[in-house]
C-alpha positions as CSV (number, residue, x, y, z in Angstrom):
1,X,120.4,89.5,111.5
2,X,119.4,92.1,108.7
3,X,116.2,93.5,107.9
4,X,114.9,92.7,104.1
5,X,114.2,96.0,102.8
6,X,110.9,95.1,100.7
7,X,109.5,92.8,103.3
8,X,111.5,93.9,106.9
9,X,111.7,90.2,107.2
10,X,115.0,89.4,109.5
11,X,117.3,87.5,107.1
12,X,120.4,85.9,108.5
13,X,123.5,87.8,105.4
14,X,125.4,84.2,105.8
15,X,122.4,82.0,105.0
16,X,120.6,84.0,102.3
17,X,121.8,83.9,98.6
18,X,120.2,87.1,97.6
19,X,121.8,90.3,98.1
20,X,122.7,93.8,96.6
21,X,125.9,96.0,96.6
22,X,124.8,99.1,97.3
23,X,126.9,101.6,95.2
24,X,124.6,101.4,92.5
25,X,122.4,102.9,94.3
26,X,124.2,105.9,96.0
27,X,125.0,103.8,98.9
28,X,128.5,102.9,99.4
29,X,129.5,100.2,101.6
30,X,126.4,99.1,102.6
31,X,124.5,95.6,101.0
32,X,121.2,95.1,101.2
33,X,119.9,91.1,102.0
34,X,116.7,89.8,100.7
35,X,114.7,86.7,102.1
36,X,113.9,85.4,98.4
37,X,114.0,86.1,94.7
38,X,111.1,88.1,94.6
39,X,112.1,90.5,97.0
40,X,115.3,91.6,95.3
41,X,113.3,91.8,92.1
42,X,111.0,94.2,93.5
43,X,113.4,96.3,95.1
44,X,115.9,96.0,91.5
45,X,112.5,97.3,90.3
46,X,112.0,100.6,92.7
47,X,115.3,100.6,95.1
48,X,114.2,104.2,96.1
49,X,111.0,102.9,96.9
50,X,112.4,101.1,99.8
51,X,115.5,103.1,100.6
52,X,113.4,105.9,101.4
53,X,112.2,106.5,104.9
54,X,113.1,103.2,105.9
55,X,110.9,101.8,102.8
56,X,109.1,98.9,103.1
57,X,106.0,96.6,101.7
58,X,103.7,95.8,104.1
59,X,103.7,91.5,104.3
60,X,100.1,92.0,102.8
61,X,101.2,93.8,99.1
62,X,104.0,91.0,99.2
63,X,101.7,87.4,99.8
64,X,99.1,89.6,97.3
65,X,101.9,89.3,95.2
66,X,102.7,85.2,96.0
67,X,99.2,84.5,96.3
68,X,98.5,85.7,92.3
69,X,101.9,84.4,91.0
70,X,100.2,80.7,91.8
71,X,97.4,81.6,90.6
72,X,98.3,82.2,87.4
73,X,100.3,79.3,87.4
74,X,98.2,77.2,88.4
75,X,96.0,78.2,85.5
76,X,98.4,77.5,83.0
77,X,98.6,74.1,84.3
78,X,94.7,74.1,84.0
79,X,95.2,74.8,80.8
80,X,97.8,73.3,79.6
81,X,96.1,69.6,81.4
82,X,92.5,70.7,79.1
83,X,94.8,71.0,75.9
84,X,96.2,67.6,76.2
85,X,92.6,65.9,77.1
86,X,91.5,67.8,74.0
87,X,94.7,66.5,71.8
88,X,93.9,62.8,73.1
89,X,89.9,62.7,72.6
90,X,90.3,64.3,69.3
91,X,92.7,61.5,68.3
92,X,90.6,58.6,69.4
């Protein structure tokens, strides 16, 4: 088991389908593992963020994260549900 560098969630590097070389970031031979999508994004976003000092994102800054990404979401759907029971009382 591996620690994922954004979240220091152990992740298992033959079960988990997100991972980074890390030559591109001045690391040779080593590859980073990452429990989900969103967690290599962020660190594609900052890698020195989290290579520094052992990095890291405390759980809290990444379910923040989660929490507003269904948010959102869930408003579209919100909104996109209103728009169609505006379309069909308008054309009644």
């Amino acid at each position: 088991m591996v620690r994922d560098p954004v979240c220091r969630m152990e992740v298992d590097p033959a079960k988990t389908a997100y991972s980074e070389e890390g030559s591109e970031f001045g690391r040779e031979g080593l590859t980073y593992y990452f429990c989900s999508p969103m967690c290599r994004s962020m660190f594609l976003e900052n890698p020195r963020k989290y290579l520094e000092a052992g990095g890291g994102v405390p759980m809290g800054e990444v379910n923040l994260r989660v929490r507003r990404m269904w948010g959102m979401a869930l408003a579209l759907v919100l909104a996109l549900m209103l728009v169609g029971v505006f379309l069909v009382s308008r054309s009644r």
